[in-house]
C-alpha positions as CSV (number, residue, x, y, z in Angstrom):
1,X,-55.4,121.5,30.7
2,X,-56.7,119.2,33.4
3,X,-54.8,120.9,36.1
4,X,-56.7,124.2,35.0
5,X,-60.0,122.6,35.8
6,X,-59.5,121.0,38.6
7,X,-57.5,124.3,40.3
8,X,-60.9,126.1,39.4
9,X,-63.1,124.0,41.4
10,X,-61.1,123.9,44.2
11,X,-60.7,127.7,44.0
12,X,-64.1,128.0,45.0
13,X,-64.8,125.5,47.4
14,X,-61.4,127.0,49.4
15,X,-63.3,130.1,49.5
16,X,-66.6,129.3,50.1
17,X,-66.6,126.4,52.5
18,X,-64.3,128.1,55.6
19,X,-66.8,132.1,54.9
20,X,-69.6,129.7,55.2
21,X,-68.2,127.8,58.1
22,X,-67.5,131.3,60.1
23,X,-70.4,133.1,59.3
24,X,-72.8,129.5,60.1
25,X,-70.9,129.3,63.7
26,X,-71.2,133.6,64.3
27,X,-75.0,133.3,63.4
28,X,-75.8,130.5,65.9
29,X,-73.4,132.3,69.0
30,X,-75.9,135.4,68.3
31,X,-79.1,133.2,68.0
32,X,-78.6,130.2,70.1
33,X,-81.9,130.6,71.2
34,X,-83.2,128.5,67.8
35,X,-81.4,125.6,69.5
36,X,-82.6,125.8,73.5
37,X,-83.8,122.4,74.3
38,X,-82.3,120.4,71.8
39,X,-79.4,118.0,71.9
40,X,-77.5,121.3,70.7
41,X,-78.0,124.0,73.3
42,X,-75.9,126.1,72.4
43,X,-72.5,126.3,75.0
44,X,-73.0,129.4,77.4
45,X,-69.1,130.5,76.1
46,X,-70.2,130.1,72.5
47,X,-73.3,132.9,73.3
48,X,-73.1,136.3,72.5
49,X,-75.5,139.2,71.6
50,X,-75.9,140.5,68.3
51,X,-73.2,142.6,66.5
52,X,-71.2,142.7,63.4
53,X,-67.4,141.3,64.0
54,X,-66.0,142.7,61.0
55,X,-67.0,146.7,62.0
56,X,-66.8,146.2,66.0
57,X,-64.5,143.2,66.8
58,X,-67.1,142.1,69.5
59,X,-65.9,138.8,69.6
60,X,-63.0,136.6,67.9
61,X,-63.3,133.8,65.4
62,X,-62.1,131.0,68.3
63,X,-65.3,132.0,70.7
64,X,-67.8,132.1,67.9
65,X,-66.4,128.4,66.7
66,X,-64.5,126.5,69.9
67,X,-67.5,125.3,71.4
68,X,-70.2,123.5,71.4
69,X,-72.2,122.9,68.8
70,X,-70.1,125.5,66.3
71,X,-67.3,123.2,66.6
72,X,-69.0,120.6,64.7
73,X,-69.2,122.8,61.9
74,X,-66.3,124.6,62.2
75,X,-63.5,121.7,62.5
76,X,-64.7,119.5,59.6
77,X,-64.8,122.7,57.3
78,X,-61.4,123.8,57.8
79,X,-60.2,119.9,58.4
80,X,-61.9,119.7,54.3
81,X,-60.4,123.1,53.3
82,X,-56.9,121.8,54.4
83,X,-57.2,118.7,52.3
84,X,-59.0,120.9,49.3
85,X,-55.8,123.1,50.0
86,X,-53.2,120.1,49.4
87,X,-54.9,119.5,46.3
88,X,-54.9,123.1,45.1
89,X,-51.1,123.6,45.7
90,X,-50.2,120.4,44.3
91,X,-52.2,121.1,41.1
92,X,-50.7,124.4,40.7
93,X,-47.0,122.7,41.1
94,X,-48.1,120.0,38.4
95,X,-48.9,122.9,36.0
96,X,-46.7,125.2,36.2
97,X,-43.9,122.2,35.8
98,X,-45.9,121.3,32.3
99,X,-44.7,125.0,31.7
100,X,-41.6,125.1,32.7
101,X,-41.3,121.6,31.7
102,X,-39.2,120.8,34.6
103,X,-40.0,118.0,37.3
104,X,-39.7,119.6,41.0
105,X,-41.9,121.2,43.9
106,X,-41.8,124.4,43.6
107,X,-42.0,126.5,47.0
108,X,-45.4,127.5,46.6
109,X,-45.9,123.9,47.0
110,X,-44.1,123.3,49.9
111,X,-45.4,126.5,51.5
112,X,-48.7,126.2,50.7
113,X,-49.2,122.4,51.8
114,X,-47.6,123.1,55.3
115,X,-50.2,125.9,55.3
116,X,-52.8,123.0,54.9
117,X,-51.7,121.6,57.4
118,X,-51.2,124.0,60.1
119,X,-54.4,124.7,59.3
120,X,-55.9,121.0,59.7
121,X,-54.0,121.2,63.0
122,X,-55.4,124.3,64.0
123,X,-58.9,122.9,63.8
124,X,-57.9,119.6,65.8
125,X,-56.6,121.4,68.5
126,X,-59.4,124.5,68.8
127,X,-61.1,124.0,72.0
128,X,-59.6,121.6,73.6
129,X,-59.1,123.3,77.2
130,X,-54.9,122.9,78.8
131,X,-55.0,125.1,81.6
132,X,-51.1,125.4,80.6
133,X,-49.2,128.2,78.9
134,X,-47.6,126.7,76.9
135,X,-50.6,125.0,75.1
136,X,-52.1,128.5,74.4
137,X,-48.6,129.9,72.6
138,X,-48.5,126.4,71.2
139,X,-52.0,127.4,69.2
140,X,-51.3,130.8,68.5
141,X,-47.8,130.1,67.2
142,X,-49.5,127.5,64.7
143,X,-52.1,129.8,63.4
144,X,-49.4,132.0,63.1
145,X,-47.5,129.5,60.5
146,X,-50.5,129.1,58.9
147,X,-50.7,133.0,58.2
148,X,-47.0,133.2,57.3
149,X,-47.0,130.0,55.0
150,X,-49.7,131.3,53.6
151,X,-48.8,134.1,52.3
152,X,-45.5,133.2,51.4
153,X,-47.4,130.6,49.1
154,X,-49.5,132.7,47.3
155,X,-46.7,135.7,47.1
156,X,-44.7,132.6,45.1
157,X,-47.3,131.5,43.2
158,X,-48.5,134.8,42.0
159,X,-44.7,135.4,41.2
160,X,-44.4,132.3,38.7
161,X,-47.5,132.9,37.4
162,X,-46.8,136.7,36.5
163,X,-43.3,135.1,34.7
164,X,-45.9,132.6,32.7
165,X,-47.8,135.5,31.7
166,X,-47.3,135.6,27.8
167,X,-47.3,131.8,27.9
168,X,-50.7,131.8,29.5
169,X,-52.4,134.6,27.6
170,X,-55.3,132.8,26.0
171,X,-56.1,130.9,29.4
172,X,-55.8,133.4,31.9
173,X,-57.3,137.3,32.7
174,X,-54.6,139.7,32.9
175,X,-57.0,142.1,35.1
176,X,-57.1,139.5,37.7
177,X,-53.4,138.4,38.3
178,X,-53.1,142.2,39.1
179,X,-55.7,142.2,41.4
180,X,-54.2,138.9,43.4
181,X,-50.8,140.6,43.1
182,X,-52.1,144.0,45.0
183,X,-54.2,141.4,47.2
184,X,-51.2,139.4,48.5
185,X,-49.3,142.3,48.8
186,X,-52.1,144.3,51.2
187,X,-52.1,141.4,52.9
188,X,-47.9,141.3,53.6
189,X,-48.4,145.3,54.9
190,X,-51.3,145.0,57.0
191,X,-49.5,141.8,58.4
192,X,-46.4,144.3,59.2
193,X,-47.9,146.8,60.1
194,X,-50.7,145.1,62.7
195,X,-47.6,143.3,64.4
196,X,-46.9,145.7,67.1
197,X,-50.5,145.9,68.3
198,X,-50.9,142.3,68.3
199,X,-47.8,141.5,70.1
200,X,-48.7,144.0,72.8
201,X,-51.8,143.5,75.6
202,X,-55.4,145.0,75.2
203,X,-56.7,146.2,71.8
204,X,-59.3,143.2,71.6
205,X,-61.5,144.7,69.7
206,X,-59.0,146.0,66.9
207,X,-57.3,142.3,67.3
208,X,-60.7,140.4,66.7
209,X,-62.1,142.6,63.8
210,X,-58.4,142.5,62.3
211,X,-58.6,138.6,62.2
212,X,-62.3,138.6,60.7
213,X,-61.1,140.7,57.9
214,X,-57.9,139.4,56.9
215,X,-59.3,135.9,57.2
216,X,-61.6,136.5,54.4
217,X,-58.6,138.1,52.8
218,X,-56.8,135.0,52.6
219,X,-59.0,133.5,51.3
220,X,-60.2,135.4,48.8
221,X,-57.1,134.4,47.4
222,X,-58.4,131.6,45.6
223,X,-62.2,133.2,44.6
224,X,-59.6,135.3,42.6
225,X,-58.1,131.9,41.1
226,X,-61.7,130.9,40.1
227,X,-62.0,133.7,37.9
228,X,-58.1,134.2,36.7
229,X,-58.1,130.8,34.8
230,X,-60.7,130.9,31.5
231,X,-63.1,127.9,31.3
232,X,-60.9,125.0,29.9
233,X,-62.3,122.3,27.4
């Protein structure tokens, strides 16, 4: 099915393009030294010694990518993840309607395209400086929707998909819709049970390595969907 080999490629490139995009803007806040009296000296807010975000939580994704010159590769990576995104949900819709053989958008769909775009808005908005409250809750409350929708998205699509399971036999691997299944699910109780702490003052540490982690959780999401659907002719 064409739908098949298109959700494939964009599988990876969702994964690969925003773990490259972090990891590119985290190793030029710890070395900005490489780019001292260039045209991208690194921004004094965007420096930081070296450490290992993932164990410590030294610092967040927003101070490693907000500035100067990580933003550059920070917003068009997630700004082309959001639109790889749109495509990925709408392919999944498109195929699991040939299944069904029915004709609507499914709430994967709808969840995981206003994902995309939460994200893409995200990334607009990353730092730009409003010395107003409100702008701050304004950004957390849409990464938060991102998060939520998200998840909500893949919970669904795993859901249909499990359905489609005999019907899919011969194109998908069993061994891997488990995995996304306990995945997702990880992902909803770590969600739950992180909320207190995150809604609460101090813990920065906890907060930042927390947000490394379960980013790359997300989206291994979809480096799972590369290898669930078999190679399609």
């Amino acid at each position: 099915m064409h739908e098949i080999t298109q959700i494939r490629k964009l599988s990876l490139w969702i994964f690969l393009i925003p773990l490259i995009a972090i990891n590119l803007c985290l190793f030029i806040s710890q070395n900005p030294e490489m780019l001292d009296n260039t045209v991208f000296s690194v921004d004094q807010i965007g420096r930081s010694g070296f450490s290992i975000p993932y164990l410590d939580g030294s610092l967040s994704i927003s101070r490693a990518s907000r500035t100067f010159p990580q933003y550059l590769i920070f917003k068009p990576s997630m700004i082309l993840t959001a639109i790889f995104l749109f495509y990925y949900w709408k392919n999944n819709n498109d195929l699991v309607n040939n299944l069904y053989k029915t004709k609507i958008n499914y709430k994967f769909k709808i969840f995981g395209i206003l994902s995309a775009v939460f994200l893409a808005i995200h990334s607009i908005f990353l730092g730009i400086k409003f010395d107003i409250q409100i702008y701050k809750i304004f950004r957390r409350v849409i990464l938060l929707l991102f998060i939520i929708f998200e998840l909500i998205a893949q919970g669904y699509l795993v859901y249909h998909l499990y359905s489609l399971k005999k019907k899919l036999e011969v194109m998908i691997n069993k061994k891997v819709l488990l995995i996304k299944f306990l995945l997702v699910s990880v992902l909803i109780i770590i969600a739950f049970l992180s909320l207190p702490t995150l809604v609460t003052k101090g813990n920065t540490h906890f907060k930042h390595m927390l947000e490394w982690n379960y980013f790359v959780g997300v989206i291994m999401f979809y480096l799972l969907s590369r290898f669930f659907w078999r190679r399609t002719t």
